[in-house]
Backbone atoms as SQL, in Angstrom:
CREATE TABLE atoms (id INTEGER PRIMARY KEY, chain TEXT, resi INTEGER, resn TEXT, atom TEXT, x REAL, y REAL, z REAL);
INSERT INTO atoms VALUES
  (1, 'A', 1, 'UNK', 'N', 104.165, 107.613, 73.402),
  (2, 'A', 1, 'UNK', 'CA', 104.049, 108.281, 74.690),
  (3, 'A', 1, 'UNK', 'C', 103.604, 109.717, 74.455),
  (4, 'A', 2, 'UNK', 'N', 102.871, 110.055, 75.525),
  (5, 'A', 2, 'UNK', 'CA', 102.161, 111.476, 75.090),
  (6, 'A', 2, 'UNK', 'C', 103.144, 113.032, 75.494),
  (7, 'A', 3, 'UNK', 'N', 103.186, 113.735, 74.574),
  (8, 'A', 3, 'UNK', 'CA', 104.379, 114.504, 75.483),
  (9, 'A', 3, 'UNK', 'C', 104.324, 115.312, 76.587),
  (10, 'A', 4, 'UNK', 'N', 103.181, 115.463, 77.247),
  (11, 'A', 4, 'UNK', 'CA', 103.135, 115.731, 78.990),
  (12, 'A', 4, 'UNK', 'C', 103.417, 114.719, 79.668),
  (13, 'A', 5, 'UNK', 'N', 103.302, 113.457, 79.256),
  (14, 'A', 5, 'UNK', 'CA', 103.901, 112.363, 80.210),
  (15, 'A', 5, 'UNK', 'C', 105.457, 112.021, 79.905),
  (16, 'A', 6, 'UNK', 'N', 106.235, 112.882, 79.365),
  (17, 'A', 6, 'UNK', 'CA', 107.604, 111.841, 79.200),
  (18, 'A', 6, 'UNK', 'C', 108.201, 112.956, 80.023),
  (19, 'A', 7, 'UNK', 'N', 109.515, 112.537, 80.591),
  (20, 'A', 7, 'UNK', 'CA', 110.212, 112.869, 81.765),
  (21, 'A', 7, 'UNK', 'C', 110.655, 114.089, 80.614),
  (22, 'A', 8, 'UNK', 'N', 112.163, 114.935, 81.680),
  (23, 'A', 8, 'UNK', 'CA', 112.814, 115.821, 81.266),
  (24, 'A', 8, 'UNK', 'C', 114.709, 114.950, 80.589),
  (25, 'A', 9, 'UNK', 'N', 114.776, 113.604, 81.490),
  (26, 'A', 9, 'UNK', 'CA', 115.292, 112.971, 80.586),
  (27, 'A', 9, 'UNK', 'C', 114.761, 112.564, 79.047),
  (28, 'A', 10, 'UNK', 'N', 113.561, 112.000, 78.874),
  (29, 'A', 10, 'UNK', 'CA', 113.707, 112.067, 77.612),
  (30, 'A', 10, 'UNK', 'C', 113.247, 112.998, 76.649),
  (31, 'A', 11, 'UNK', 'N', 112.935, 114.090, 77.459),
  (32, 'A', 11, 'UNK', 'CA', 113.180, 115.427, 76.458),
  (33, 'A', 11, 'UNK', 'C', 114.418, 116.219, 76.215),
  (34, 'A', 12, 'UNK', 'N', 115.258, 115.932, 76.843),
  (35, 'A', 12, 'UNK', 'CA', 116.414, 116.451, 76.712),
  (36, 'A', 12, 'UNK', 'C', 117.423, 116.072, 76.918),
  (37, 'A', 13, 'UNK', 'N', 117.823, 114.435, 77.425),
  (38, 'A', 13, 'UNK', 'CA', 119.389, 113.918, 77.589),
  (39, 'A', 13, 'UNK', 'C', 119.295, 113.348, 76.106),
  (40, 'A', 14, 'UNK', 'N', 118.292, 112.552, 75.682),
  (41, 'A', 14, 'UNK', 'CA', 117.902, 111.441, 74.951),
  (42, 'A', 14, 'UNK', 'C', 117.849, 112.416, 73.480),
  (43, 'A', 15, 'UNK', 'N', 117.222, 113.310, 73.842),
  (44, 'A', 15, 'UNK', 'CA', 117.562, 114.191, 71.943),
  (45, 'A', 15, 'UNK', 'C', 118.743, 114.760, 71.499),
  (46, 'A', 16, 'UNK', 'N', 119.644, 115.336, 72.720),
  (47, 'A', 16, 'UNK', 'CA', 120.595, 115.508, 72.766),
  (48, 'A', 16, 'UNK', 'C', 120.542, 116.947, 72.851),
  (49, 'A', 17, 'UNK', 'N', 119.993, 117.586, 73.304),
  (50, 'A', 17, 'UNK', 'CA', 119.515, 119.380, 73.642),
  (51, 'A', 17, 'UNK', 'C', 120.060, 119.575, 74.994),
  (52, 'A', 18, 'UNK', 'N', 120.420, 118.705, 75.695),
  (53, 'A', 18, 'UNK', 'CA', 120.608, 118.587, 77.041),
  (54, 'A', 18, 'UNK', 'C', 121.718, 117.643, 77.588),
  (55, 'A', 19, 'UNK', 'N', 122.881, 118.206, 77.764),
  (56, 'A', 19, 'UNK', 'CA', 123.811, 117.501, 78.412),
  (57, 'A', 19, 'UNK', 'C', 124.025, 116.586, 79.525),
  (58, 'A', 20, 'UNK', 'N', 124.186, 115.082, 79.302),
  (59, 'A', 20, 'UNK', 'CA', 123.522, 114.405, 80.614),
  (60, 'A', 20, 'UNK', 'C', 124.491, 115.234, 81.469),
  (61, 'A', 21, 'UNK', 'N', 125.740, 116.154, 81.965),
  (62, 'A', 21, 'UNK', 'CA', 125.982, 115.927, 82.551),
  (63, 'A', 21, 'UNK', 'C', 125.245, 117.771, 83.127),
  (64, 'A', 22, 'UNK', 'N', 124.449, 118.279, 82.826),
  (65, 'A', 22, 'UNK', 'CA', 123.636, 119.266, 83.644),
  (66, 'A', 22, 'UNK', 'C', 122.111, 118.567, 84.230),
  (67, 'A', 23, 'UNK', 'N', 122.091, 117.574, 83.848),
  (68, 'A', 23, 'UNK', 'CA', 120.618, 116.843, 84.499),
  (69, 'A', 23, 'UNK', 'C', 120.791, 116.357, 85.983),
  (70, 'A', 24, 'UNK', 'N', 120.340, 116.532, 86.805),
  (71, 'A', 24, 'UNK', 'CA', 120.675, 115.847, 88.336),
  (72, 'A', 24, 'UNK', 'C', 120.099, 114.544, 88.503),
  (73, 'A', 25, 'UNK', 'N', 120.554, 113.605, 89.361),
  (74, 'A', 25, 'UNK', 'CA', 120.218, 112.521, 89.571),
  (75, 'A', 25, 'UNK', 'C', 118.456, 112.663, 90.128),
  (76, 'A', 26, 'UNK', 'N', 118.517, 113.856, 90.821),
  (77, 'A', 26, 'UNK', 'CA', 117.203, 113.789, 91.644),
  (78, 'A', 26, 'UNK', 'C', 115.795, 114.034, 90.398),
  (79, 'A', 27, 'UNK', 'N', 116.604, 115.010, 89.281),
  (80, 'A', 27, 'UNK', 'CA', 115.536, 115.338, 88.620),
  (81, 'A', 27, 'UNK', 'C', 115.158, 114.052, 87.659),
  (82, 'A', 28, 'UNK', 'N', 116.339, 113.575, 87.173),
  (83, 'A', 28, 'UNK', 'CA', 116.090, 112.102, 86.618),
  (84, 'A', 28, 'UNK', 'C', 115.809, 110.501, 87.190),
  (85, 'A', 29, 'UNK', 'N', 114.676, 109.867, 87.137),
  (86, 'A', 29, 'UNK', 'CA', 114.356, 109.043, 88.074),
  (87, 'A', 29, 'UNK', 'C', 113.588, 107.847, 87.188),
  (88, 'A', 30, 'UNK', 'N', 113.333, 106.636, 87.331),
  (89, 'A', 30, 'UNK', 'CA', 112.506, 106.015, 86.840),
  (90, 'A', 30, 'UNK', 'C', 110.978, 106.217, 87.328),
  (91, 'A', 31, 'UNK', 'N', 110.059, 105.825, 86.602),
  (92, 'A', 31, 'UNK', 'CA', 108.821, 106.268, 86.467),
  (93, 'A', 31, 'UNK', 'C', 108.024, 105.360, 87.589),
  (94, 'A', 32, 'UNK', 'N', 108.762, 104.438, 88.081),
  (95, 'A', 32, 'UNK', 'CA', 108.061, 103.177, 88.871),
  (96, 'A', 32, 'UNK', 'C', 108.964, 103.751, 90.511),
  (97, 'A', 33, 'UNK', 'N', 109.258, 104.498, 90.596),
  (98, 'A', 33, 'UNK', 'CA', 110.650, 104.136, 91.862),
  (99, 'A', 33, 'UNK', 'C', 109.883, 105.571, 92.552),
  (100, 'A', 34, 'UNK', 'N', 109.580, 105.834, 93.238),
  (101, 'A', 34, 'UNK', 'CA', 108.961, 107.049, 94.074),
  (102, 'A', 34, 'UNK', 'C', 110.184, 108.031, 94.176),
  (103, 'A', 35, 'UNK', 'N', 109.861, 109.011, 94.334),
  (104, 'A', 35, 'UNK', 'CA', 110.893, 110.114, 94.590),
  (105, 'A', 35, 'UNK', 'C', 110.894, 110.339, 96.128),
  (106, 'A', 36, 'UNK', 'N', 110.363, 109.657, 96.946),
  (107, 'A', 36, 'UNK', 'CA', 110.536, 109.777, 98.444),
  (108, 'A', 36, 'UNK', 'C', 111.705, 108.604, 99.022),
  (109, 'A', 37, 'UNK', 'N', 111.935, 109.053, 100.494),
  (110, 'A', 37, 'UNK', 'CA', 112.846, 108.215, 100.960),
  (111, 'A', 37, 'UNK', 'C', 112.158, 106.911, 101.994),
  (112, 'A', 38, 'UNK', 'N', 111.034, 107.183, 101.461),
  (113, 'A', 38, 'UNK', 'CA', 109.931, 105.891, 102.361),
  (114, 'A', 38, 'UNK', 'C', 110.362, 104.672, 101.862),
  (115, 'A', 39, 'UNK', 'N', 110.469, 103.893, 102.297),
  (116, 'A', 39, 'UNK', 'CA', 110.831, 102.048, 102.259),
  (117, 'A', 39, 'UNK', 'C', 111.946, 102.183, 102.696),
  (118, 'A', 40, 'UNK', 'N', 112.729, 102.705, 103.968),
  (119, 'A', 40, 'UNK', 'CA', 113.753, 102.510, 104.812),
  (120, 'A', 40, 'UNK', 'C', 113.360, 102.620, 106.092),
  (121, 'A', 41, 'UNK', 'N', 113.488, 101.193, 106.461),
  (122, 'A', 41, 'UNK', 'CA', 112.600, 100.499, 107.735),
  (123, 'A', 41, 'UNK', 'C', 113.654, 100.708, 109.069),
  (124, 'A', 42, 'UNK', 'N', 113.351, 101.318, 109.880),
  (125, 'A', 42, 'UNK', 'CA', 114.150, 101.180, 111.048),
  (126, 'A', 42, 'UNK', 'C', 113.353, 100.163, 112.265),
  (127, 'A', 43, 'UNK', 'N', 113.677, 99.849, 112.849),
  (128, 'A', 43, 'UNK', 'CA', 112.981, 99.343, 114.431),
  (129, 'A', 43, 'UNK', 'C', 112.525, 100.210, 114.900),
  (130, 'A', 44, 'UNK', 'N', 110.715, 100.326, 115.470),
  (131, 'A', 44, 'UNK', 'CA', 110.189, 101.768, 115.841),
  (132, 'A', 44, 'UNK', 'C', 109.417, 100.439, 116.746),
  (133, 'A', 45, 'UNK', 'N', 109.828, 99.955, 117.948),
  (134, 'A', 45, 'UNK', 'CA', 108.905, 99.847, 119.481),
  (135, 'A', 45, 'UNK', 'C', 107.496, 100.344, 119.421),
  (136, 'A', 46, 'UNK', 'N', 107.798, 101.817, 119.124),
  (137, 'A', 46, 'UNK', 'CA', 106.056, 102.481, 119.144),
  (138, 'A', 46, 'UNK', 'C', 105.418, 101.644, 117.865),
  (139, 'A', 47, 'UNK', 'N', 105.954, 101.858, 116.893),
  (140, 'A', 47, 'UNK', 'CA', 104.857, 100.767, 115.744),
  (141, 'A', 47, 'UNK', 'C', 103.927, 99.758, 116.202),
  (142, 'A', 48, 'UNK', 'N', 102.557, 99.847, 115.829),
  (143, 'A', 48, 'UNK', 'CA', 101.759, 98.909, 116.175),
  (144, 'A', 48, 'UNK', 'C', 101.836, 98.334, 114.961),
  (145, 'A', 49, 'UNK', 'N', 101.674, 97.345, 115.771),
  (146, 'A', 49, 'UNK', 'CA', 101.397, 95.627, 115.090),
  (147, 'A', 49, 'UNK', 'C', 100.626, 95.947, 113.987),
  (148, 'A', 50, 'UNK', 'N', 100.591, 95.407, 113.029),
  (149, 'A', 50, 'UNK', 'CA', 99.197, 95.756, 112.169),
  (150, 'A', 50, 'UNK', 'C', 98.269, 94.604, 112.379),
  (151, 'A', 51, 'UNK', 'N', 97.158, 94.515, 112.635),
  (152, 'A', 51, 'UNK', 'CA', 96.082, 93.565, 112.471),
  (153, 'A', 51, 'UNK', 'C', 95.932, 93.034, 111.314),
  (154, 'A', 52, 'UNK', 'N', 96.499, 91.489, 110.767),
  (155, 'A', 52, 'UNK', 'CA', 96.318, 90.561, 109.910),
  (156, 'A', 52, 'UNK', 'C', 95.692, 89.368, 110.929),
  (157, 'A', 53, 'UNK', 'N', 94.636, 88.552, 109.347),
  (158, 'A', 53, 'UNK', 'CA', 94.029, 88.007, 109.108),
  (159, 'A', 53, 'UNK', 'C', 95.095, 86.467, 109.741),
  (160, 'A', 54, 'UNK', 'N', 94.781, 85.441, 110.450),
  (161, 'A', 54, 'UNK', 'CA', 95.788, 84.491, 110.095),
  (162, 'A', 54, 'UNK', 'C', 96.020, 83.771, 108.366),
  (163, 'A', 55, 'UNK', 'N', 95.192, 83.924, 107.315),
  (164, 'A', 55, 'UNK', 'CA', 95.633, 83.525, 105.913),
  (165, 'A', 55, 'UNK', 'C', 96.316, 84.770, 105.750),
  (166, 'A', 56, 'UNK', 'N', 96.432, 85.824, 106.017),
  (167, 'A', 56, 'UNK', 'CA', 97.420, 87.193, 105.283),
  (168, 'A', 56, 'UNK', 'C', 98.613, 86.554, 106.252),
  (169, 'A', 57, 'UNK', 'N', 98.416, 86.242, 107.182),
  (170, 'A', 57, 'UNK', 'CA', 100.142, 85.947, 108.325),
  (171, 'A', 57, 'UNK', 'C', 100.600, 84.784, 107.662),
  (172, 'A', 58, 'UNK', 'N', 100.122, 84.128, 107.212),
  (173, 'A', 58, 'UNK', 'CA', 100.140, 82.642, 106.330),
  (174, 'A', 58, 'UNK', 'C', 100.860, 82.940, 105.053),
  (175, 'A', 59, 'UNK', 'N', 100.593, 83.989, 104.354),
  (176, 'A', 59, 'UNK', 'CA', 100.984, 84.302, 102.922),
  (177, 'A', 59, 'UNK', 'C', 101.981, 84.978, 103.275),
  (178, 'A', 60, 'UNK', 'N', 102.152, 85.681, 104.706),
  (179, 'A', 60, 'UNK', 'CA', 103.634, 86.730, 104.823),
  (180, 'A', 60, 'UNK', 'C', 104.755, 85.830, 105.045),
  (181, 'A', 61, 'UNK', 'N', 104.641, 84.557, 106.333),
  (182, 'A', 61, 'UNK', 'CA', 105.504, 83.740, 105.927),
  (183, 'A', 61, 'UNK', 'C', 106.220, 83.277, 104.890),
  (184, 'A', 62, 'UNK', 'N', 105.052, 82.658, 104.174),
  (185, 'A', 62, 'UNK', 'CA', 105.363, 81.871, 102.597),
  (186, 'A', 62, 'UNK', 'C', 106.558, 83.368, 101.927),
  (187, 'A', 63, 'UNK', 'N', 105.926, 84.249, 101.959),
  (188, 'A', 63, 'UNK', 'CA', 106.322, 85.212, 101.341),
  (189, 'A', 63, 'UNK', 'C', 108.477, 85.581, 102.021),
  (190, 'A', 64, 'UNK', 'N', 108.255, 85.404, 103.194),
  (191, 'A', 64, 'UNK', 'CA', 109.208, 85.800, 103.631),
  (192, 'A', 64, 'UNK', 'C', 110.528, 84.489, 103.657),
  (193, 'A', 65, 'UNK', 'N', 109.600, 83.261, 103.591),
  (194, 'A', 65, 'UNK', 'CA', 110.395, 81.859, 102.979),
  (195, 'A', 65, 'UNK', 'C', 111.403, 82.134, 101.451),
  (196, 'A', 66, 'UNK', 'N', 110.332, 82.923, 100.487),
  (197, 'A', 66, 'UNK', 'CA', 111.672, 82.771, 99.436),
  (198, 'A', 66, 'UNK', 'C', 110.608, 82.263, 98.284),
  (199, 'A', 67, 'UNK', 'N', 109.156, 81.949, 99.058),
  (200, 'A', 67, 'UNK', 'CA', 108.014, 81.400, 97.728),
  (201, 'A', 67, 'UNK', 'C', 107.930, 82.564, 96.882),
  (202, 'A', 68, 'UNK', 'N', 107.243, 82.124, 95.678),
  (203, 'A', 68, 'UNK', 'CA', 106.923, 83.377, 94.662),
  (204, 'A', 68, 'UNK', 'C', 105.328, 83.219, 94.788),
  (205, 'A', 69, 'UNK', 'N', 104.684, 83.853, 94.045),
  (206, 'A', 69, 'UNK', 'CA', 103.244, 84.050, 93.802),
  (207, 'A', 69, 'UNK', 'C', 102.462, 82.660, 93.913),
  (208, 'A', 70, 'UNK', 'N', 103.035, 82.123, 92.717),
  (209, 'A', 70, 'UNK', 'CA', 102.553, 80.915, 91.965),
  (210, 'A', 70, 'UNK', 'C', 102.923, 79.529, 93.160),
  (211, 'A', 71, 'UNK', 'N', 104.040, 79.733, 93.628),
  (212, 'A', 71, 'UNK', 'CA', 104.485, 78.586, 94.852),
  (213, 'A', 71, 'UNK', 'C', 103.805, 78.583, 95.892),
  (214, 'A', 72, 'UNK', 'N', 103.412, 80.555, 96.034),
  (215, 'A', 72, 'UNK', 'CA', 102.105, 80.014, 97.318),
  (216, 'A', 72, 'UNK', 'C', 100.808, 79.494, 96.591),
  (217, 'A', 73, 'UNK', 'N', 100.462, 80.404, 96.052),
  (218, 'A', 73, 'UNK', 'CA', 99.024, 79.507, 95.281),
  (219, 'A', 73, 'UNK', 'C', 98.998, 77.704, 95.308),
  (220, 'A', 74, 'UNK', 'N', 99.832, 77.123, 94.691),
  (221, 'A', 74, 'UNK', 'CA', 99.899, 76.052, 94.534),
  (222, 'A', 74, 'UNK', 'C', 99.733, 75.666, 96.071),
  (223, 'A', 75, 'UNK', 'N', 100.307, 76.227, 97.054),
  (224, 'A', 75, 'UNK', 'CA', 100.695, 75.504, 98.623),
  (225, 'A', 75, 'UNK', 'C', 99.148, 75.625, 99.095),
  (226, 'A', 76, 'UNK', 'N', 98.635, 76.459, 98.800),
  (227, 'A', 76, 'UNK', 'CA', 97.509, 76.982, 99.313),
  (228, 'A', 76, 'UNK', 'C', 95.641, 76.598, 98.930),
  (229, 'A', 77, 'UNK', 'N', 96.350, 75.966, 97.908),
  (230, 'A', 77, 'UNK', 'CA', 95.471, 75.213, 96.817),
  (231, 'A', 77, 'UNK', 'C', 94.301, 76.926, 96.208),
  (232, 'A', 78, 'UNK', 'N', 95.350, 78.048, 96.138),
  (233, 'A', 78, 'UNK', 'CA', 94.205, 78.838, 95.543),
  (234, 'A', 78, 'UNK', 'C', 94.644, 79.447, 93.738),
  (235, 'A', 79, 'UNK', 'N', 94.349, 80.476, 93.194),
  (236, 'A', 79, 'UNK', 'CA', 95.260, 81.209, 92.081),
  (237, 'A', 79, 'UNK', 'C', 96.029, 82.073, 92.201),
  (238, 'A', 80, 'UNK', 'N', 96.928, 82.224, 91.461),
  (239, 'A', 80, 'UNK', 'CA', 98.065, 83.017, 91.474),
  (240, 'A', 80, 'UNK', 'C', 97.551, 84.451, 91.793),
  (241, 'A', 81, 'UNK', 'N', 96.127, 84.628, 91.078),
  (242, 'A', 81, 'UNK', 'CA', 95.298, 86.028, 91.016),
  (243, 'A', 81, 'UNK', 'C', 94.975, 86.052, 92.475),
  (244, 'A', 82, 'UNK', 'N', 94.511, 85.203, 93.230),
  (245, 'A', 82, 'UNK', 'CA', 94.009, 85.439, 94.899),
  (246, 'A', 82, 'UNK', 'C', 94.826, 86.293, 95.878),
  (247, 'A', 83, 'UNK', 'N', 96.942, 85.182, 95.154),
  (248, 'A', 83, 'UNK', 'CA', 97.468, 85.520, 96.190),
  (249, 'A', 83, 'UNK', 'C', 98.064, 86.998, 95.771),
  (250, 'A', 84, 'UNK', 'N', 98.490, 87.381, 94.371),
  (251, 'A', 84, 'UNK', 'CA', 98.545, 88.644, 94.527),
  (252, 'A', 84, 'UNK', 'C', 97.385, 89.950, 94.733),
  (253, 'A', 85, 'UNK', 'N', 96.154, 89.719, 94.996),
  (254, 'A', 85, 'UNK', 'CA', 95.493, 90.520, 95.403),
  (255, 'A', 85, 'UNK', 'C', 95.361, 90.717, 96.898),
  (256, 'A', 86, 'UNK', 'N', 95.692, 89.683, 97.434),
  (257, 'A', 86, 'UNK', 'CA', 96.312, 89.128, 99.505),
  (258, 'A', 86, 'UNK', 'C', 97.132, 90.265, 99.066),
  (259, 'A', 87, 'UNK', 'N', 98.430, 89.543, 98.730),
  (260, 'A', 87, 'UNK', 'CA', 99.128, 90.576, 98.551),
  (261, 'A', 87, 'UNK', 'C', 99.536, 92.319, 99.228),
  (262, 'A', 88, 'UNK', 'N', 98.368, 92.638, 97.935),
  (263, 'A', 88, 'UNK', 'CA', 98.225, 93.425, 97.700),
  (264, 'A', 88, 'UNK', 'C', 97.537, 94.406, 98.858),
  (265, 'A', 89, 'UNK', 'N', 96.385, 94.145, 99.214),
  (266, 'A', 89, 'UNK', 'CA', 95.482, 94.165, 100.447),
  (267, 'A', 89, 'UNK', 'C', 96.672, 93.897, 101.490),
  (268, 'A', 90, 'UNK', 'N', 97.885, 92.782, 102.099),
  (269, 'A', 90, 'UNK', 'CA', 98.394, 93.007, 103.081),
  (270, 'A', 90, 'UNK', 'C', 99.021, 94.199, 102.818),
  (271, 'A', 91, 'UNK', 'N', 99.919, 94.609, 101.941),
  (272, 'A', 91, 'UNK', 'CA', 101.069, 95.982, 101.389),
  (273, 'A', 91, 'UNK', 'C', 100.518, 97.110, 102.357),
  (274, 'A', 92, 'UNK', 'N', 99.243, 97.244, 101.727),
  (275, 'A', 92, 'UNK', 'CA', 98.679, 98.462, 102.251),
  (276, 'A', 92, 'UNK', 'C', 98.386, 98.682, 103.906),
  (277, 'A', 93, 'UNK', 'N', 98.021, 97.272, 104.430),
  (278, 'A', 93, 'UNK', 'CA', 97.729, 97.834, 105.842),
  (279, 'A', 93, 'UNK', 'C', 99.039, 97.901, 106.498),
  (280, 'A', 94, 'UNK', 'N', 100.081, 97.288, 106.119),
  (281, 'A', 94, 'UNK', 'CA', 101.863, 96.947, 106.444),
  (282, 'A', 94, 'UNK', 'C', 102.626, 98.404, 106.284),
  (283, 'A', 95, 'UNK', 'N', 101.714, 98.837, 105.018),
  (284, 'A', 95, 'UNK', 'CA', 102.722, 100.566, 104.607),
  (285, 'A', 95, 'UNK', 'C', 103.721, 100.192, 103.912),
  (286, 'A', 96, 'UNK', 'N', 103.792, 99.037, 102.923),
  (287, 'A', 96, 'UNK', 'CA', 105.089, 98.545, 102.435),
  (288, 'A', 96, 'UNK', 'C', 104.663, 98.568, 100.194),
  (289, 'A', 97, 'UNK', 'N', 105.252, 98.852, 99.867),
  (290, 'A', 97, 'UNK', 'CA', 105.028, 98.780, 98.642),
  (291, 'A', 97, 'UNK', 'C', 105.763, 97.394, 97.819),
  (292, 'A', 98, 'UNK', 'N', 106.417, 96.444, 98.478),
  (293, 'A', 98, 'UNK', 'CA', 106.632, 94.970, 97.883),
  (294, 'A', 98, 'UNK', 'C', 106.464, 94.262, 98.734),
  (295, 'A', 99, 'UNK', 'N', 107.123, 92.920, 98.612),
  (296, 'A', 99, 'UNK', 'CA', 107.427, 91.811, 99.161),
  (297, 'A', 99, 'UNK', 'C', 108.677, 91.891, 100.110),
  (298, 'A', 100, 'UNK', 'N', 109.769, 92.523, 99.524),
  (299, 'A', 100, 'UNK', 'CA', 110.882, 92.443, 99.954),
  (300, 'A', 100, 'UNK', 'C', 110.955, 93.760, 100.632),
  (301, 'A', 101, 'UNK', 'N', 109.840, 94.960, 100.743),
  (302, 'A', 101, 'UNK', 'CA', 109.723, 95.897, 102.389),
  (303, 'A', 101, 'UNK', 'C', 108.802, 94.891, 103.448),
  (304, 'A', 102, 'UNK', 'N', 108.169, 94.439, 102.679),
  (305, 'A', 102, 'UNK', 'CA', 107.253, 93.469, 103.532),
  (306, 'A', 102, 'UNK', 'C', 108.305, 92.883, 104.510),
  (307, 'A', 103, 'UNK', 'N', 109.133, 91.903, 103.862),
  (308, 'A', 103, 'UNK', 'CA', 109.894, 91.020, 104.774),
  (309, 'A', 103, 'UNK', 'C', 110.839, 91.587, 105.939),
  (310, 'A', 104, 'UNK', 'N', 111.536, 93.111, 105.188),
  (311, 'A', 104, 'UNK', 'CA', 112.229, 93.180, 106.047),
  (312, 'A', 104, 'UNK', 'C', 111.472, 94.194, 107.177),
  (313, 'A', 105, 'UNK', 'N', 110.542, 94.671, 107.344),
  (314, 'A', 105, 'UNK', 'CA', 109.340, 95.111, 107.989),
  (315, 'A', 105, 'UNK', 'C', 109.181, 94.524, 109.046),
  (316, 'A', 106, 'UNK', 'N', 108.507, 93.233, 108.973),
  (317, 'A', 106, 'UNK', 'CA', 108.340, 92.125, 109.406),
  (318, 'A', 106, 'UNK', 'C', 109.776, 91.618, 110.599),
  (319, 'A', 107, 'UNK', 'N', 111.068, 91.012, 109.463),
  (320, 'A', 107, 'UNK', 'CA', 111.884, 90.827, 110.357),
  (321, 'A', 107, 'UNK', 'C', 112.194, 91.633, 111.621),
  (322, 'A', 108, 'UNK', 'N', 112.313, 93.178, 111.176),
  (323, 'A', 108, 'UNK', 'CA', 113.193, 93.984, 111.941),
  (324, 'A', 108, 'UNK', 'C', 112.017, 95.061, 113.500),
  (325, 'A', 109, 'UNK', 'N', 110.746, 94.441, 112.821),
  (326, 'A', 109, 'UNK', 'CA', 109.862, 94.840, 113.798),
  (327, 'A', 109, 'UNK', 'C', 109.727, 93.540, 114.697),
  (328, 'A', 110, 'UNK', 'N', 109.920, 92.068, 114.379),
  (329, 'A', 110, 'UNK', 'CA', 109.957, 90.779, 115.282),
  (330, 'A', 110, 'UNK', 'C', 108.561, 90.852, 115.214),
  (331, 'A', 111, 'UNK', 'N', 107.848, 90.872, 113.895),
  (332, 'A', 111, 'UNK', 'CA', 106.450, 90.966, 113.461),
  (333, 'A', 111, 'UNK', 'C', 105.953, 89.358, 113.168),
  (334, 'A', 112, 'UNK', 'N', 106.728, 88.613, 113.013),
  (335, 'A', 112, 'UNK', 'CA', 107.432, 87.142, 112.159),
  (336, 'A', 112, 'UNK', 'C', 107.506, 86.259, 113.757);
């Protein structure tokens, strides 16, 4: 790892220069997990609908059933690569960064 990219945890809890217990939770974070409080979905009335495709409303179901990648592909007769690039392409017009903001998105807007 290059050393402008490694956190201040592992420059300093992990060598031991730095006491975990002066590090804050906020400053220490995983590298995948956003430091914002976005993906907490309330019911917003004003929210518009987003405009999907009926195969993207097709894959949100499957998706919100409990299928994985590979279970829709197979249902769908396409590749595993198709449906996570759907996916991917729905996330973005939804504003959701998984499956599981997707769903509850979905549920709690009565998008479903």
């Amino acid at each position: 790892m290059k050393p402008e990219t490694t956190s201040l945890y592992d420059n300093g809890v992990r060598s031991g220069s730095v006491p975990p217990s002066t590090v804050s939770q906020s400053t220490v974070r995983s590298p995948m997990r956003p430091m914002t409080t976005e993906g907490t979905y309330k019911f917003d009335p004003e929210r518009p609908r987003p405009n999907l495709t009926l195969r993207e409303k097709e894959v949100l179901r499957l998706v919100c059933d409990g299928l994985t990648n590979s279970e829709i592909a197979t249902k769908l007769t396409v590749s595993r690569e198709t449906i996570k690039s759907e996916l991917k392409r729905i996330f973005r017009k939804i504003g959701v960064a998984n499956r599981t903001q997707a769903a509850v998105l979905l549920v709690k807007q009565g998008w479903l």
